[in-house]
C-alpha positions in Angstrom: -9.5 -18.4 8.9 -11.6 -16.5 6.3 -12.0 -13.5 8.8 -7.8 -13.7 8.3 -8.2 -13.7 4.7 -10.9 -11.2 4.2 -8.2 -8.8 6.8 -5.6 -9.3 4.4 -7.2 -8.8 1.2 -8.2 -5.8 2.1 -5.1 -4.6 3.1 -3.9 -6.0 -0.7 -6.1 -3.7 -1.9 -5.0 -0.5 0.4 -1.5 -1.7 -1.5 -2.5 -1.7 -4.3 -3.6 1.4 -4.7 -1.2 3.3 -2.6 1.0 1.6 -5.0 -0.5 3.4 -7.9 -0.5 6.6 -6.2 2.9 6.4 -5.5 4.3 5.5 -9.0 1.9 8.0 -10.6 4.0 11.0 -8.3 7.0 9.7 -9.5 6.2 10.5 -12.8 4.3 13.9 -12.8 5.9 15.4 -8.7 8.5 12.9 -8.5 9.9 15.3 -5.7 6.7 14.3 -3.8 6.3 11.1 -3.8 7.7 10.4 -0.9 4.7 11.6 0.7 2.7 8.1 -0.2 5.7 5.9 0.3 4.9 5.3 4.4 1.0 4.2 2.9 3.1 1.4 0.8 4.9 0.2 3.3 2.2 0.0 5.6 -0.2 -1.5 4.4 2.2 -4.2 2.4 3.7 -5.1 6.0 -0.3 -5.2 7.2 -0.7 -7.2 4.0 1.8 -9.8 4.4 0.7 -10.5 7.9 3.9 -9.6 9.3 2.2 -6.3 12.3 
């Protein structure tokens, strides 16, 4: 069970900070940013458990 969590609090963290990156594009290259949006969505799907 803790391997589980220690999995998915990583991927929290890959989140987060794709996150970040992506809101940070849509303010300075918002024509761009749509080049860290599949990072997102990965790793929040990887994240909730759901792959």
């Amino acid at each position: 069970m803790s391997r589980a969590t220690q999995s998915t609090k990583k991927y929290w963290i890959y989140f987060l900070i794709s996150l970040v990156i992506m809101i940070v594009m849509l303010i300075w290259a918002n024509s761009w940013f749509w080049v860290a949006l599949p990072f997102v969505l990965t790793y929040l799907v990887q994240a909730l458990d759901v792959m």
